[in-house]
C-alpha positions in Angstrom: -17.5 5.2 1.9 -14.8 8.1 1.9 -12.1 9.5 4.3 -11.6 13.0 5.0 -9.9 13.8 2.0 -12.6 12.2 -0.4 -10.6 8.9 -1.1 -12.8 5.7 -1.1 -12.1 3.2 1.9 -11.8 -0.7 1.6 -12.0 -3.1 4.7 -9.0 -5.6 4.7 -11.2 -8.1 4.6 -12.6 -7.4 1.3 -9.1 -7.1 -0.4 -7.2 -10.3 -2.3 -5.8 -12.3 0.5 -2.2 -11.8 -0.4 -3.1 -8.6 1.0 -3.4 -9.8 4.4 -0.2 -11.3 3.7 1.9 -8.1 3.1 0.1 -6.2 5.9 1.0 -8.6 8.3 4.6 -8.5 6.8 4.6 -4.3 7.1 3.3 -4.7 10.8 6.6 -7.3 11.5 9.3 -5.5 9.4 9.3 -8.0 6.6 11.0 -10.1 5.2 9.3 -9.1 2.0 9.7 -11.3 -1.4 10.6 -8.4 -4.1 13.9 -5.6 -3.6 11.3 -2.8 -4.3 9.1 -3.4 -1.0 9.7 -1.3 1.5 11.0 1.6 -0.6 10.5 5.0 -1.0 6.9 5.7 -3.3 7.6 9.1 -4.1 3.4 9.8 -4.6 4.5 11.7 -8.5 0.3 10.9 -9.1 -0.6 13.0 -5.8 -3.5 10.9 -5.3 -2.0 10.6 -1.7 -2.2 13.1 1.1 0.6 15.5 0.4 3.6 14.9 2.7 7.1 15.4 2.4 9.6 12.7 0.6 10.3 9.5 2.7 6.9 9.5 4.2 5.2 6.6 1.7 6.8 3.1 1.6 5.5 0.8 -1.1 4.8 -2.9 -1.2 3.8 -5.5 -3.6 0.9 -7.7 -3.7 1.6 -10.6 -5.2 -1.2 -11.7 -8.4 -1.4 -15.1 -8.6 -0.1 -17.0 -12.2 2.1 -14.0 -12.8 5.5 -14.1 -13.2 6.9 -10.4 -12.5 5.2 -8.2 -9.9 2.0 -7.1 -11.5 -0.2 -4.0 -10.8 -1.4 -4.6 -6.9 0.4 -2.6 -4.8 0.4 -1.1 -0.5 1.3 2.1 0.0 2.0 3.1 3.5 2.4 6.2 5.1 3.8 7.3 8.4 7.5 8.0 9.9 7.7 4.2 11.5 7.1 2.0 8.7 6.0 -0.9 11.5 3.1 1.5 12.7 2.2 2.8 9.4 -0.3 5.9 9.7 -2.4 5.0 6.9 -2.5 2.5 3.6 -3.9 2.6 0.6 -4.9 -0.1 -2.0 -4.1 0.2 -5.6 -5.5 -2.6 -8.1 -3.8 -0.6 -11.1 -0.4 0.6 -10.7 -0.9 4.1 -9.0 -3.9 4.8 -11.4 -6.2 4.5 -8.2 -6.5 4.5 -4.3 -8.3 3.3 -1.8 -7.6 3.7 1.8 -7.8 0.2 3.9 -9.9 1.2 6.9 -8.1 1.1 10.2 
């Protein structure tokens, strides 16, 4: 399935657990275990909705076994990082999207 914009959709439920994790953690504010979450994800592949600078936060997903961060990130968007408008799903470092279904 597809949004409006032609990007695929994933239920939460069908993501890696530690997904669930870091959503619940973006609905509460954090705390969040790497310096990068939360920041500015500046969207340089435009696979995102255009929108202006500030709008997309990103977040790790922690990969089990691995050391440094890996590839599986959130990416938020919306004004109130607590009540984000949207989120996307990327399994490959920005390479890919999908939109987690509200």
């Amino acid at each position: 399935m597809q949004d409006a914009l032609g990007i695929a959709q994933v239920a939460l439920a069908d993501l890696p657990p530690e997904a669930h994790t870091v959503m619940r953690l973006i609905r509460q504010g954090g705390p969040f275990p790497y310096d990068k979450d939360g920041t500015v994800f500046f969207n340089r592949e435009r696979l995102l909705p255009a929108h202006k600078r500030g709008y997309y936060r990103e977040y790790t997903v922690p990969t089990p076994g691995l050391r440094h961060r890996g590839a599986r990130r959130i990416v938020c968007g919306g004004w109130e990082p607590t009540v984000p408008d949207a989120c996307y799903y990327t399994a490959d470092h920005y390479a890919s999207f999908r939109r987690i279904a509200p």
